[in-house]
C-alpha positions as CSV (number, residue, x, y, z in Angstrom):
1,X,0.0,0.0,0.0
2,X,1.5,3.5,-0.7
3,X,2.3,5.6,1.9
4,X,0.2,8.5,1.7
5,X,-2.9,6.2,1.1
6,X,-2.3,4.4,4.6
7,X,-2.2,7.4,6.2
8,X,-5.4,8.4,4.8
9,X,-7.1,5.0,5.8
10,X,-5.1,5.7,9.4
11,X,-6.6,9.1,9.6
12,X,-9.8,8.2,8.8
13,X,-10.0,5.0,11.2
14,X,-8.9,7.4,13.9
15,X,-11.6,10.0,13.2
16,X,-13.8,6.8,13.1
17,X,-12.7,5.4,16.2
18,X,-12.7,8.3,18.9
19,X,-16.5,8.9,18.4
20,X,-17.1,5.0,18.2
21,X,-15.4,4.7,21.7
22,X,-16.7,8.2,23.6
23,X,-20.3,6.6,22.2
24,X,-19.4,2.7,23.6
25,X,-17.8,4.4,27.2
26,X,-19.9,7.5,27.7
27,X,-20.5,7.8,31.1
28,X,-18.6,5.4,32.4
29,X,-15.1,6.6,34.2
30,X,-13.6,3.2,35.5
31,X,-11.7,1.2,32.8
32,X,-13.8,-0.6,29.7
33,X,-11.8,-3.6,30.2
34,X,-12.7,-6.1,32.9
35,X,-9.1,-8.0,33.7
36,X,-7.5,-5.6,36.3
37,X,-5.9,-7.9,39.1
38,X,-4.5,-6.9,42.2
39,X,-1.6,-5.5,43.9
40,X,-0.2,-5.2,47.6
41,X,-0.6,-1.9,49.4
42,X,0.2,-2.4,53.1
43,X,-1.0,-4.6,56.0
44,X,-3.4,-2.6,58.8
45,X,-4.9,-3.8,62.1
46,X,-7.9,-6.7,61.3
47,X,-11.3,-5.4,61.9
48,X,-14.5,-7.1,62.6
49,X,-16.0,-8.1,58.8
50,X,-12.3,-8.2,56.9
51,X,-11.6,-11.7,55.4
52,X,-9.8,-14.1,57.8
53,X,-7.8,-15.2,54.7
54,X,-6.6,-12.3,54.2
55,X,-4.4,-12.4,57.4
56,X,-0.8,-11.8,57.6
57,X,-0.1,-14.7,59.5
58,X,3.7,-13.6,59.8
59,X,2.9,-9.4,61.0
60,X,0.4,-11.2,63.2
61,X,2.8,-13.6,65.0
62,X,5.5,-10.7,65.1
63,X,3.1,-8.1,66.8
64,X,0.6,-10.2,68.7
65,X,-2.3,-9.0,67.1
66,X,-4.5,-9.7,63.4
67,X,-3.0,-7.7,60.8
68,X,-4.5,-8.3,57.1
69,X,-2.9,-7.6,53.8
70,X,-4.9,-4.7,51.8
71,X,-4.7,-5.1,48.0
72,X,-5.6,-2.4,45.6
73,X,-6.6,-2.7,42.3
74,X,-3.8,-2.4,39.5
75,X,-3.4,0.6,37.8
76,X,-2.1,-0.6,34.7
77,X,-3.1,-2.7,32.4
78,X,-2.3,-4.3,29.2
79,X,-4.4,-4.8,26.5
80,X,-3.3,-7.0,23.6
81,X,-4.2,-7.2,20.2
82,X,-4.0,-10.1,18.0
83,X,-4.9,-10.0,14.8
84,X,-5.8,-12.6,11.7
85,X,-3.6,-11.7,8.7
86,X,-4.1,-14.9,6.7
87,X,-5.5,-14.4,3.4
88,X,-8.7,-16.1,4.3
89,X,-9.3,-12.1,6.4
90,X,-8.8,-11.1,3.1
91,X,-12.5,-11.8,1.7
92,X,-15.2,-9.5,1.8
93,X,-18.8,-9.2,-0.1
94,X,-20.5,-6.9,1.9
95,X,-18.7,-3.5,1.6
96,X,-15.8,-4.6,3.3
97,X,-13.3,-7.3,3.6
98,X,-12.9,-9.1,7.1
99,X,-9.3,-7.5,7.2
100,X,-10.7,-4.4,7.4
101,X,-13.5,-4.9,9.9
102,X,-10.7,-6.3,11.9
103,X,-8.8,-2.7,11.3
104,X,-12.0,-0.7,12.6
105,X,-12.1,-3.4,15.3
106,X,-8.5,-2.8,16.6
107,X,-9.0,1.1,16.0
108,X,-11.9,0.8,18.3
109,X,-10.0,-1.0,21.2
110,X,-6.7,0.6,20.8
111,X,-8.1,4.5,21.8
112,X,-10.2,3.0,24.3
113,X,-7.4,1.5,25.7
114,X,-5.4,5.1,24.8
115,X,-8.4,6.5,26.8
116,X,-8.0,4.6,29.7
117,X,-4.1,5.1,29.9
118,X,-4.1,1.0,29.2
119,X,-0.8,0.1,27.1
120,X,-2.0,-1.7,24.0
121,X,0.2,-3.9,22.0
122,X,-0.2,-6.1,19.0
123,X,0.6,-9.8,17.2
124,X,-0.3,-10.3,13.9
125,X,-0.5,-13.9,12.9
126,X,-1.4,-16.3,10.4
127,X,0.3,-18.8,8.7
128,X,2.8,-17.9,11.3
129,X,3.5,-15.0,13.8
130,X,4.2,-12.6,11.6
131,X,4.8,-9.3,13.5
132,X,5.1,-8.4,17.1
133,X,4.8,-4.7,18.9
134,X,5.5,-4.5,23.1
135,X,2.7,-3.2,24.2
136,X,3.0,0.7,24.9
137,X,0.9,4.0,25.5
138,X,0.1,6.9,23.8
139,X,-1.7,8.2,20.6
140,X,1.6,7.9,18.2
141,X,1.7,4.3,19.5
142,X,-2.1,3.4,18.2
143,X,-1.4,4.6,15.0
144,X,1.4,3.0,14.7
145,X,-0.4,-0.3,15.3
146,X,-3.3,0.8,12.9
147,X,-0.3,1.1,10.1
148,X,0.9,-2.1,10.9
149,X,-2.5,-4.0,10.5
150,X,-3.4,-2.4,7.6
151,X,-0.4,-2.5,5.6
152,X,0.7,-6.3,6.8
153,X,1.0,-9.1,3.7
154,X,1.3,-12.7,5.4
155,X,4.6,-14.2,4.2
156,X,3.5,-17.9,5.4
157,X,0.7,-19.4,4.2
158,X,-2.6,-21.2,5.8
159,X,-3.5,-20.4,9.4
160,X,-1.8,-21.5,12.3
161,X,-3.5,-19.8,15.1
162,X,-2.2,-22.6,17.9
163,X,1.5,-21.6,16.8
164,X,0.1,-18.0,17.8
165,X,-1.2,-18.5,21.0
166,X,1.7,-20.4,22.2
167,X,3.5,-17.4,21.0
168,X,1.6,-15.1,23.5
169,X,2.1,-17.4,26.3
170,X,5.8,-16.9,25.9
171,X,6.0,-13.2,25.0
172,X,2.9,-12.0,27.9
173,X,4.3,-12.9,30.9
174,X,2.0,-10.3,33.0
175,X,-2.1,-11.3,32.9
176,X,-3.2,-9.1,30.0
177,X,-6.4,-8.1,28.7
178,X,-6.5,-10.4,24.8
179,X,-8.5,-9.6,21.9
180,X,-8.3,-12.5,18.9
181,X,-9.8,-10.9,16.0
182,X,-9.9,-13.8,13.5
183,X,-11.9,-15.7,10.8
184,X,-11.2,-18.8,12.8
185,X,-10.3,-20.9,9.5
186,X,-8.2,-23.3,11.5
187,X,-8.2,-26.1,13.2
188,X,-8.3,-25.5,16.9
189,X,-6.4,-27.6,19.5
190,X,-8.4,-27.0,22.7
191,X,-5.3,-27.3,25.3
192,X,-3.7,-23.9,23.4
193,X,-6.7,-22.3,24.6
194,X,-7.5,-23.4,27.7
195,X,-4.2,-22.2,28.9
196,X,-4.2,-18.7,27.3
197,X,-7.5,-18.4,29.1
198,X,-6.6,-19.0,32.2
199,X,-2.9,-17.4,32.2
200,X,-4.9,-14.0,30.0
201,X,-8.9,-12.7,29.9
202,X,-9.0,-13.6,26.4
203,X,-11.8,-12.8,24.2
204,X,-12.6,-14.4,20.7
205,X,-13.8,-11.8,17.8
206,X,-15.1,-14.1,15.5
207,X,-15.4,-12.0,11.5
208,X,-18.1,-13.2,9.3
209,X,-19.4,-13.2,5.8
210,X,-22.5,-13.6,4.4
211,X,-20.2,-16.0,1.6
212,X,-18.6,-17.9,4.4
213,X,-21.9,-19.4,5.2
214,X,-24.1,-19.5,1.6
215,X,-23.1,-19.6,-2.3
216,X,-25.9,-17.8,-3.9
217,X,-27.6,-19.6,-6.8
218,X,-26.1,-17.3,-9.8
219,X,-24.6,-20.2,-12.2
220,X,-21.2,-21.2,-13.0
221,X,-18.5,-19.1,-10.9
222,X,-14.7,-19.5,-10.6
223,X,-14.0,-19.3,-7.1
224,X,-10.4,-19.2,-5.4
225,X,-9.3,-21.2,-2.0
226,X,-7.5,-17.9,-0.7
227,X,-4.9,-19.9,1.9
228,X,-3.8,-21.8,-1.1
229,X,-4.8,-19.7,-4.2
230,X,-6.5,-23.1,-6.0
231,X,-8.9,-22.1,-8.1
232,X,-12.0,-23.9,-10.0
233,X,-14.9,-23.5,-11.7
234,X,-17.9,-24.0,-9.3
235,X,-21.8,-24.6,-10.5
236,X,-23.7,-22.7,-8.1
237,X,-27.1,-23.3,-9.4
238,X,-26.8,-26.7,-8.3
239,X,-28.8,-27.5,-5.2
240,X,-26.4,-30.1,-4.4
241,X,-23.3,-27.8,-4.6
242,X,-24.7,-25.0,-2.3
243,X,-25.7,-27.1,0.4
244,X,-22.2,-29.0,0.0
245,X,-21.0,-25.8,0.6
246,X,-23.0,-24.5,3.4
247,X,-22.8,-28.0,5.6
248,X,-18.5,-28.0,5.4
249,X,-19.0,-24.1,6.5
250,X,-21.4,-25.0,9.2
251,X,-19.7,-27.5,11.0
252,X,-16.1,-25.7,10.7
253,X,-18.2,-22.8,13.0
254,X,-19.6,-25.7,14.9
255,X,-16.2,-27.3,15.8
256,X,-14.7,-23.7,16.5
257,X,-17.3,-22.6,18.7
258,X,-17.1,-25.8,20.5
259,X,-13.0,-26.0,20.9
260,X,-13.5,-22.3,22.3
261,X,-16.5,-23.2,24.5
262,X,-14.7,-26.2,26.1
263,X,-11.9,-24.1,26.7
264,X,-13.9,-21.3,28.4
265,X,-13.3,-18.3,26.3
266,X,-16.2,-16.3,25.4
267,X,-17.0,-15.3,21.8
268,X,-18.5,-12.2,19.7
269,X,-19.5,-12.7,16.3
270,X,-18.7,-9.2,14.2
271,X,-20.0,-9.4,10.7
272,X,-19.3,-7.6,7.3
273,X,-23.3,-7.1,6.6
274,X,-24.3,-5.8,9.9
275,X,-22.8,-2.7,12.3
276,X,-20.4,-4.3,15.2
277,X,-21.4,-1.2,17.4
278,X,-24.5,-2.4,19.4
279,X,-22.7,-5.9,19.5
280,X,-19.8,-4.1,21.4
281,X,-22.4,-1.9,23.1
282,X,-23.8,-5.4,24.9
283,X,-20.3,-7.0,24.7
284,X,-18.8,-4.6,27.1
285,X,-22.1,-3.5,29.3
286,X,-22.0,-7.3,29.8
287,X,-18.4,-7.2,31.2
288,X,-19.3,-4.4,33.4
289,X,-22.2,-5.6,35.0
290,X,-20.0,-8.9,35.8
291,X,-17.3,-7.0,37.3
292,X,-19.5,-5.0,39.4
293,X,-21.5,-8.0,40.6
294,X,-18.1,-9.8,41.0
């Protein structure tokens, strides 16, 4: 992509973005991103109603009396992105290719993670991990990340997502706050993500389109694998064919949402034909009502 045309499609995703996230947070001071943990602040005299197990059994037996440990909650937090760059992402037929929807996605959680003073940082991954950025702060930062999604060309081929996670496990050493924002066209091995769950809060962002699900009847078509670049000719108006088509793409969703189910991680279907804002909208007012009743 030419330089001054990824700025353009930087600028404009960053326009796009800050209204999208003052219209997803308004309102709402505390941090959009359920994951903070807890850190040690001091030890104080035990009073009637603190937790027993929070006693300092040591300061007790040192000072004769109950102490307890007080913990605050962290005031930083890291947010990470990872991001599809196979060249499944790269289909679209309904204004937009998944790659892109991924963009606006990332655009979306980077500034509210600017606005929150989070650090964001960012994995792009497909046929292999193909890029890696610490995570960091600061507007420059985002955009920096927003240029690297959009201008990325996978060097591997076919989708490896398991090699990914098992990168992140060795890179993100501190509990983070993940985002996956992927077509899912893999094979899923359910142990890689039962352990990223449990080490990270990871969240699945599951892109969709309409094609992924239904050919529509409109005769012969050529149509092209897009991990392998195979192509062939393809009847469509055949009944037969279209509901070939639609059973292998239904049970590939089936089996992913079941690996991720089994393994605990929750899941948000974003789509090329429909908005993603009022899914986001009942994503996160979900995660905040389960923090607060937490």
């Amino acid at each position: 992509m030419q330089t001054a045309e990824l700025l353009r499609k930087v600028r404009r995703l960053e326009i796009r973005s800050r209204h999208l996230v003052e219209d997803l947070f308004a309102g709402h001071a505390e941090s959009v991103f359920k994951g903070r943990g807890m850190e040690f602040e001091e030890v104080r005299p035990y009073l009637p109603g603190d937790e027993v197990r929070d006693i300092d059994w040591n300061v007790t037996a040192r000072l004769g009396h109950p102490y307890v440990k007080r913990f605050v909650e962290e005031r930083e937090l890291t947010v990470l992105l990872v991001i599809d760059v196979s060249r499944s992402m790269r289909f679209g037929t309904a204004g937009q290719e998944k790659r892109e929807l991924a963009a606006e996605l990332c655009a979306v959680l980077g500034f509210a993670a600017l606005r929150n003073d989070d650090r964001v940082g960012l994995v792009l991954a497909g046929g292999r991990v193909e890029h890696f950025v610490p995570p960091a702060r600061g507007r420059s930062h985002v955009l920096r990340l927003l240029r690297d999604v959009l201008d990325a060309e996978p060097r591997a081929s076919g989708t490896r997502l398991g090699e990914a996670a098992r990168f992140v496990l060795r890179t993100s050493h501190r509990r983070s706050v993940v985002f996956w924002i992927s077509d899912f066209e893999d094979t899923l091995d359910v142990r890689d993500w039962r352990v990223l769950g449990r080490r990270h809060e990871l969240t699945a962002l599951i892109t969709r389109d309409p094609r992924d699900e239904a050919l529509p009847a409109v005769g012969w078509v050529e149509v092209e694998d897009l991990e392998s670049g195979e192509r062939r000719l393809v009847n469509t108006s055949r009944k037969r064919t279209r509901e070939a088509y639609h059973a292998r793409s239904t049970e590939q969703r089936r089996q992913v949402e079941l690996t991720l189910k089994r393994a605990r991680v929750p899941m948000v279907e974003v789509r090329t034909d429909r908005s993603y804002l009022p899914i986001l909208l009942r994503f996160f007012a979900a995660r905040r009502r389960g923090r607060s009743g937490a």
